[in-house]
C-alpha positions as CSV (number, residue, x, y, z in Angstrom):
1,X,209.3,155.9,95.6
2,X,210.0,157.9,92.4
3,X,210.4,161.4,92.7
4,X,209.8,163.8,89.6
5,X,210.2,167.6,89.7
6,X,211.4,170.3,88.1
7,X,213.2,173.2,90.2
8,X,216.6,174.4,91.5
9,X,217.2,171.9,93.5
10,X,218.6,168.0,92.9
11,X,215.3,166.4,91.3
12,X,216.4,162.6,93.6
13,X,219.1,160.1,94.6
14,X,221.0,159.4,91.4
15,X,219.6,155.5,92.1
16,X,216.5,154.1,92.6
17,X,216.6,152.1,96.0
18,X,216.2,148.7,96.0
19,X,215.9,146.0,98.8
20,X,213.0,144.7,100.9
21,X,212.0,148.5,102.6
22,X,210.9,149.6,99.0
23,X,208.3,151.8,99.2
24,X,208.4,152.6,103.0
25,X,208.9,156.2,103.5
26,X,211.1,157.5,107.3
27,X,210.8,160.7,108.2
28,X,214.2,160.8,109.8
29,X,214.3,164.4,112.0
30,X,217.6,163.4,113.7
31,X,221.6,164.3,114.3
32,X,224.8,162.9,115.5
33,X,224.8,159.1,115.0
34,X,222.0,156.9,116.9
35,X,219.2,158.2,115.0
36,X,221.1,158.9,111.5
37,X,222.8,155.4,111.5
38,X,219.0,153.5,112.6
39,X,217.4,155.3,109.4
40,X,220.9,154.6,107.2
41,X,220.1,151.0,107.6
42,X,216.4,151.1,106.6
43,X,217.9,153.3,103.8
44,X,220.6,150.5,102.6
45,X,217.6,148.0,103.1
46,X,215.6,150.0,100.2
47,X,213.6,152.5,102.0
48,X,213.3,156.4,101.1
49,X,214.5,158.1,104.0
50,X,213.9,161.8,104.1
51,X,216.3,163.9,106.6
52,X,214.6,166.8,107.8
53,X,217.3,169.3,109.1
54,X,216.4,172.7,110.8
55,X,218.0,175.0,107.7
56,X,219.4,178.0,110.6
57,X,220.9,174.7,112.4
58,X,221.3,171.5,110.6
59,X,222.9,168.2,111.7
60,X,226.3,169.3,113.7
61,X,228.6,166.0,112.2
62,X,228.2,168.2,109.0
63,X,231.3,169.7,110.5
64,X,233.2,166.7,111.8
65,X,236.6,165.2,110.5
66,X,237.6,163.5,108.8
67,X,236.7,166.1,105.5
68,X,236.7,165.5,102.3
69,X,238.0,168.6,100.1
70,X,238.7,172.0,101.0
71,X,236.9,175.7,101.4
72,X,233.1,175.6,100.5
73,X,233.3,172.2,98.8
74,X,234.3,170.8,101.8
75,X,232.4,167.7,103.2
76,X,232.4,165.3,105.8
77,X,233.0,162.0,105.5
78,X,231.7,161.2,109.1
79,X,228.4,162.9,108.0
80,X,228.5,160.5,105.2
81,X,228.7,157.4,106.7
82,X,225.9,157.2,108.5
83,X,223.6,159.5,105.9
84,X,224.0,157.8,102.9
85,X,221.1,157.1,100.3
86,X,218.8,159.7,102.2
87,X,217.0,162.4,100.7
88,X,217.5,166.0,102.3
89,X,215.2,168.3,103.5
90,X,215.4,171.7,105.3
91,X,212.6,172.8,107.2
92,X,212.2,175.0,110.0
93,X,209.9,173.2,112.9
94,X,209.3,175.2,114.9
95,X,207.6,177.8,112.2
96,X,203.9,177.5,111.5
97,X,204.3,176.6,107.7
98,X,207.1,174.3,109.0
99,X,204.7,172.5,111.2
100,X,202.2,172.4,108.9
101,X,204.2,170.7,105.7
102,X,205.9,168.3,108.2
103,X,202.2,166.7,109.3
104,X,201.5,166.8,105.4
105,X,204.8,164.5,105.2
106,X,203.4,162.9,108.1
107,X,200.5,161.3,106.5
108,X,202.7,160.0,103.5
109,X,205.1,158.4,105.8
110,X,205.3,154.9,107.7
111,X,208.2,155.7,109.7
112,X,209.3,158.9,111.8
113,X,213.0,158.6,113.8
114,X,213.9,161.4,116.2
115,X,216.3,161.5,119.0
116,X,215.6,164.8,120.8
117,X,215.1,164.7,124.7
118,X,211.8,163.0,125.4
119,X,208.8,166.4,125.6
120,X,210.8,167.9,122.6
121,X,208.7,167.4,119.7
122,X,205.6,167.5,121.8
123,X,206.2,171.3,122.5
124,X,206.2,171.4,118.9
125,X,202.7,169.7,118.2
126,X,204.7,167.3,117.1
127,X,204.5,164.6,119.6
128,X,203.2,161.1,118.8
129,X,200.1,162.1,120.5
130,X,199.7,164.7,118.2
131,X,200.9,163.1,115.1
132,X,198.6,159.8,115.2
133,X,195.9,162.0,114.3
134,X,197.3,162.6,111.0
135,X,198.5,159.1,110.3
136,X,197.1,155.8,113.1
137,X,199.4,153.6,111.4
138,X,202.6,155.8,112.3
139,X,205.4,154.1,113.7
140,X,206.8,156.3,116.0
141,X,210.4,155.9,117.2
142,X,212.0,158.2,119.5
143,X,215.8,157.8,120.6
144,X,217.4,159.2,123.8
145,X,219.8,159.1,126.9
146,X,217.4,157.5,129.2
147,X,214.4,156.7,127.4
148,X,210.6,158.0,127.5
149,X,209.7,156.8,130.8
150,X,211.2,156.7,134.1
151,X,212.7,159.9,136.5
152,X,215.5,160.4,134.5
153,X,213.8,160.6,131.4
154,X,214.3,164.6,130.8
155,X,218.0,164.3,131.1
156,X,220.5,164.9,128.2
157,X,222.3,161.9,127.6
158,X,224.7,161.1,125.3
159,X,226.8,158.1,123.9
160,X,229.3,158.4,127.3
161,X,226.0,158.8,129.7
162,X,225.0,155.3,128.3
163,X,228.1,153.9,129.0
164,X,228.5,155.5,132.0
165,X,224.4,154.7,133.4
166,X,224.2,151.4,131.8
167,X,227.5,149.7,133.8
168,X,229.5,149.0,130.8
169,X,232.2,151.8,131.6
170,X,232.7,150.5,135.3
171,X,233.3,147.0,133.6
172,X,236.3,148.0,131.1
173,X,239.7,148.5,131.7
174,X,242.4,146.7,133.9
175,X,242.1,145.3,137.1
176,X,243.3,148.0,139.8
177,X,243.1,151.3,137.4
178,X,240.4,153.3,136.7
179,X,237.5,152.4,134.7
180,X,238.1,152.8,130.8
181,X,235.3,154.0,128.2
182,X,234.7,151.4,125.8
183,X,236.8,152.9,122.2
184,X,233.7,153.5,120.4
185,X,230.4,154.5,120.9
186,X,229.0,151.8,121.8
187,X,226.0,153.3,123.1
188,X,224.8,154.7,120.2
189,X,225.8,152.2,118.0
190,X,223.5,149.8,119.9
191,X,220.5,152.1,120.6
192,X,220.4,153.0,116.9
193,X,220.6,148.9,116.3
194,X,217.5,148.2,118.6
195,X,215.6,150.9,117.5
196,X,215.7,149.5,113.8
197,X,214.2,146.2,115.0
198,X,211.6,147.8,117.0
199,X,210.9,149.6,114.2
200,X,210.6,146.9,111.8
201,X,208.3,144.6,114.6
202,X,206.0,148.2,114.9
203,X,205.3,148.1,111.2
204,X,204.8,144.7,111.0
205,X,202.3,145.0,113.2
206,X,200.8,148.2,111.9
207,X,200.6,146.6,108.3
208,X,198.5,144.1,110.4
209,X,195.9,146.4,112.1
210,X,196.4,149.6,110.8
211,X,197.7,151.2,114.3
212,X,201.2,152.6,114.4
213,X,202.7,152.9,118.0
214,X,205.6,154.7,119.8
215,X,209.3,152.6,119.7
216,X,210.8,153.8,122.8
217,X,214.9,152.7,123.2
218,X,217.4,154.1,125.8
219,X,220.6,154.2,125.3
220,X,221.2,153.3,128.6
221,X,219.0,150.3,128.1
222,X,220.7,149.5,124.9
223,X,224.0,149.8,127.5
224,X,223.3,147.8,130.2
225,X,222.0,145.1,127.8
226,X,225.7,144.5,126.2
227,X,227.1,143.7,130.1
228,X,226.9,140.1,129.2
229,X,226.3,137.7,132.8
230,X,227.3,140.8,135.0
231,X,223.4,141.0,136.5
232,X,223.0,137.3,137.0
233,X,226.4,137.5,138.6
234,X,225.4,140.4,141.3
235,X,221.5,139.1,141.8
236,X,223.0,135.8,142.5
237,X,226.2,135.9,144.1
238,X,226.3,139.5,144.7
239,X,229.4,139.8,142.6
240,X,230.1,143.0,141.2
241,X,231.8,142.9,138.0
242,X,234.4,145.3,137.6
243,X,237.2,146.1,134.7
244,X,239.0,142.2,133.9
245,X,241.1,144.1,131.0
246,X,241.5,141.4,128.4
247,X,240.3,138.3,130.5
248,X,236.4,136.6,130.7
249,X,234.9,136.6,134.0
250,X,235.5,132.8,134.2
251,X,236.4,131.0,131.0
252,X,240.4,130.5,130.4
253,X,242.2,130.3,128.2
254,X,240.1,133.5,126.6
255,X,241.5,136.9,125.9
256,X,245.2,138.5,124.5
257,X,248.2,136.7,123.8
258,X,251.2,138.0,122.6
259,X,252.9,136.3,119.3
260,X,256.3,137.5,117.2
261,X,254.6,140.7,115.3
262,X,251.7,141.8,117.9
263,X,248.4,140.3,119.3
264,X,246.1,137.2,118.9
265,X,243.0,136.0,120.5
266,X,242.7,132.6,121.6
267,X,239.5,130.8,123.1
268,X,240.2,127.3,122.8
269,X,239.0,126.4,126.3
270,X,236.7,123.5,125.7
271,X,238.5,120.5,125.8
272,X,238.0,119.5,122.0
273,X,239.7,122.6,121.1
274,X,242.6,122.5,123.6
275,X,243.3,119.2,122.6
276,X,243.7,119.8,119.2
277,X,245.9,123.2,119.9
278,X,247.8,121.0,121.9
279,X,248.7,118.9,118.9
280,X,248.8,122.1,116.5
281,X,251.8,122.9,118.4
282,X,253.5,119.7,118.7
283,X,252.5,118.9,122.3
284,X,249.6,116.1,122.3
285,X,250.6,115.5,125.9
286,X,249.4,118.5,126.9
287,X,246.0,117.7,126.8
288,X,246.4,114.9,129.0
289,X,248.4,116.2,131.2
290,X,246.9,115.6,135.0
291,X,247.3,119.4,136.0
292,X,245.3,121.0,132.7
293,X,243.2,117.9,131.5
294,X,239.4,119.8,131.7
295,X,238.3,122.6,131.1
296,X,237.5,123.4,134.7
297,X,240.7,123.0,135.9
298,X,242.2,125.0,132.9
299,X,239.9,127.8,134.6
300,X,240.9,127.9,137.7
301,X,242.6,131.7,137.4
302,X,246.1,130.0,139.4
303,X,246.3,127.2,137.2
304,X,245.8,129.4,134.1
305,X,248.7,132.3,135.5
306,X,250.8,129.6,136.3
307,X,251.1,126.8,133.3
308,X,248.5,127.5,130.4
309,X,249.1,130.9,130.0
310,X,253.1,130.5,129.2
311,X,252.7,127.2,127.5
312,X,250.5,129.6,124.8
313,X,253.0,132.5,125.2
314,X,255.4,129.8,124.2
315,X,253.9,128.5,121.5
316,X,252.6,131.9,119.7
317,X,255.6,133.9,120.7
318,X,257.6,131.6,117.5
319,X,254.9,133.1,114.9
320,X,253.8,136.1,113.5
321,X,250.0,136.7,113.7
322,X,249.0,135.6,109.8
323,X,250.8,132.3,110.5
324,X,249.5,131.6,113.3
325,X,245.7,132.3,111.4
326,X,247.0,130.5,108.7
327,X,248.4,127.2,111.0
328,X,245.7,127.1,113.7
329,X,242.9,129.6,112.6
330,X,240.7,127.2,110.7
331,X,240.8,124.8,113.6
332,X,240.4,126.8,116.8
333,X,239.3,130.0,117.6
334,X,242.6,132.0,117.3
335,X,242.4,135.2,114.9
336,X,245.4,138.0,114.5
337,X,243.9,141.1,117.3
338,X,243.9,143.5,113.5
339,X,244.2,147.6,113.4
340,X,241.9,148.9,111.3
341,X,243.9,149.4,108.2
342,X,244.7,145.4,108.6
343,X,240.8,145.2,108.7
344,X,240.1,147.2,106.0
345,X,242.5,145.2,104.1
346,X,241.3,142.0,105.1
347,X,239.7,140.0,102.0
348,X,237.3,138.3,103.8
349,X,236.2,141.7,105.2
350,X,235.9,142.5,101.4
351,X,234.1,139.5,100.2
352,X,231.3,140.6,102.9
353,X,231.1,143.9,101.4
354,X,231.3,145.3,104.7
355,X,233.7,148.3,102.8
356,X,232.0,150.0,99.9
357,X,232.4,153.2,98.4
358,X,230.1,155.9,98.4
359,X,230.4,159.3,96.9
360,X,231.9,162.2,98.8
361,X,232.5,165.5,97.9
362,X,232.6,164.1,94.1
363,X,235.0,161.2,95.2
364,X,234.4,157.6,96.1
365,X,235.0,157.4,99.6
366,X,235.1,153.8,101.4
367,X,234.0,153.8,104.7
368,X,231.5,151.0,106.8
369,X,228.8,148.5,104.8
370,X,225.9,146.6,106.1
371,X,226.6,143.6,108.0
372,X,222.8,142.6,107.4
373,X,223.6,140.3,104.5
374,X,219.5,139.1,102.7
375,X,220.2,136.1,100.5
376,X,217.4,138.2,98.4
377,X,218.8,141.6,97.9
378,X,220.9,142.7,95.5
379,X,223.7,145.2,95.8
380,X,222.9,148.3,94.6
381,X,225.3,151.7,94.2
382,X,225.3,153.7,97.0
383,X,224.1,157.4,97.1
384,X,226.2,160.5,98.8
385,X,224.7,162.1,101.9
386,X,222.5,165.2,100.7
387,X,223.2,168.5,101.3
388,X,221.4,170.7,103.6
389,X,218.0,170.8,101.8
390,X,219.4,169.4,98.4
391,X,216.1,167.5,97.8
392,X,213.6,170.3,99.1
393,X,212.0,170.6,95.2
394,X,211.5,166.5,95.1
395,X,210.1,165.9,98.3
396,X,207.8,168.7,98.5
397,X,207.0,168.9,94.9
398,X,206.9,165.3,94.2
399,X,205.4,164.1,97.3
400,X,203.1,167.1,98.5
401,X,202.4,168.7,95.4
402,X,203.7,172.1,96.3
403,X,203.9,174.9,93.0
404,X,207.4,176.6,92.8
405,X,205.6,179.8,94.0
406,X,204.9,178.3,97.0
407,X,208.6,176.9,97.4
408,X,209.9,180.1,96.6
409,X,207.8,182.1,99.3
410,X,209.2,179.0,101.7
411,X,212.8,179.6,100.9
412,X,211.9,183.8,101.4
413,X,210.3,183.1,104.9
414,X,213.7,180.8,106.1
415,X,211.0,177.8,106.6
416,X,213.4,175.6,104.2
């Protein structure tokens, strides 16, 4: 959606977006990472994404490490991963000019993202109920701990109240310790990936009837959703998974195995795939061998402590992990356990584009790509995260006609 104005303030993204979300407009009134990173990836998919930011308190990752210069050019680099190719706008909700120009955004817009506490944006006015008044078709999504339904829907939640609610944190770690959080935040990682397909399945149907509807996602749904068989397991044989550290519940060989520079995964259990490791590694008889011949024998947890797991522990212990990728990786599932600077270095990780730079505090910065690869898209540059209210004269210019008088009085009153 072009963007033409003439004011103080950056007139647009130095790119036009492309992809298949041209021309849908997000109203994206969030902060952290669940909401921001859900309306980065309808951004990278071509749609202009406008983040609204309360001016007296804007989004906190502003302030997150890592940064990116020093003094009052200093920026963050975690802000701008998950903000890129936005537009940014400052406006004061809770003011009545501030409620006012947000419905008149409203009604240009297809898509509005929030992640407050469920009741938030209602005391506003701003609530769904409210808000499909001034546009039926709007799709509506609203992120949070514990969803909009439900008697825990009022509590503050974040990514560890997922993990913790959901069962996921009770399920990692090592047999015997404490539970472990998983190393990332999981939970709103995967909340802000279900809420962009919920998204996308509300405007396809709104583009079908004309009716918009609210996209409700939980983190701790979004949690308890990644815990693989551990329901089945419990509402069937009342099993209760607990943490199995780098083992499956019941397929072996799958999980960690040390070699001559670090770590590798293996998960050659089926019996095509352990026969042919067997002959990788010079031992064909293994895989007729009367004690580890089928795979359910090779997953009987003695059998695997006692015989497969040092016959592998054998074999990788004489290679480092990019031989053993480069001997056995292109015929069984075995790939080098990576740190993240071996990742980033990784050239099929490059082909992917699943690095790419984006502009930071006037330097290319690489940080994390798309991994929704459209045979019909074509790459396009990346734009930096805006700063606080950087686009203020495009979007309300362009898009709501506003005079520079009546920007000015804005700025004077602190609604932008």
């Amino acid at each position: 959606m072009p963007l033409n104005v003439d004011g103080n303030e950056t007139a647009g993204p130095a790119s036009p977006r492309t992809g298949p979300l041209t021309g849908i407009v997000v109203l994206d009134v969030t902060r952290v990472v669940a909401g921001p990173f859900c309306a980065m990836i309808l951004a990278d998919m071509g749609a202009t994404v406008i983040k609204i930011e309360n001016p007296k308190d804007p989004d906190y990752t502003r302030t997150f490490p890592p940064m990116v210069n020093e003094g009052e050019s200093q920026t963050s680099a975690f802000y701008a991963q998950y903000n890129r190719n936005k537009l940014g706008v400052s406006l004061d909700l809770r003011s009545a000019d501030g409620k006012e120009i947000f419905k008149r955004l409203v009604r240009k817009a297809d898509i509005l993202i929030e992640n407050f506490r469920p009741g938030v944006m209602d005391k506003f006015g701003l609530g769904y109920d409210d808000l499909k008044h001034e546009n039926p078709r709007l799709v509506y999504a609203g992120i949070s701990g514990f969803g909009r339904t439900g008697p825990n829907s009022r509590r503050p939640g974040y990514d560890n109240s997922g993990q913790a609610t959901g069962g996921l944190w009770s399920m990692n770690g090592y047999p015997g310790q404490p539970p472990v959080r998983v190393g990332t935040i999981i939970g709103d990682l995967s909340a802000a990936l279900y809420a962009a397909i919920g998204i996308l399945a509300a405007l396809r149907e709104a583009e079908r009837t004309g009716i918009g509807q609210v996209v409700d996602i939980s983190q701790q749904d979004a949690v308890l959703s990644l815990t693989e068989s551990a329901v089945v397991r419990y509402t069937v044989d009342k099993e209760i998974a607990g943490p199995l550290g780098n083992d499956h519940p019941f397929v072996r060989p799958y999980g960690q195995f040390p070699c001559a520079d670090g770590y590798v995964f293996f998960g050659g259990y089926t019996d095509k795939f352990w026969a042919i490791t067997c002959a990788l590694f010079g031992e064909p008889g293994m895989a007729t061998d009367p004690r580890i011949d089928t795979m359910e024998k090779r997953f009987d947890p003695e059998v695997s402590e006692k015989i497969v797991n040092p016959l592998l522990e054998r074999w990788f212990g004489r290679y480092t992990k990019a031989q053993l990728e480069a001997m056995a990786g292109d015929d069984v599932p075995l790939s080098a356990i990576k740190s993240i600077d071996e990742v980033i270095a990784d050239p099929h990780i490059e082909a992917r584009g699943m690095i790419v730079d984006v502009p930071v505090g006037g330097r290319d910065i690489r940080m994390l790509g798309l991994p929704i690869k459209l045979s019909g898209a074509t790459a396009a540059a990346h734009d930096p995260a805006p700063s606080l209210g950087e686009h203020n004269a495009a979007v309300l210019q362009g898009m709501l006609g506003l005079d520079d008088a009546a920007l000015a009085a804005l700025r004077e009153d602190g609604v932008i």
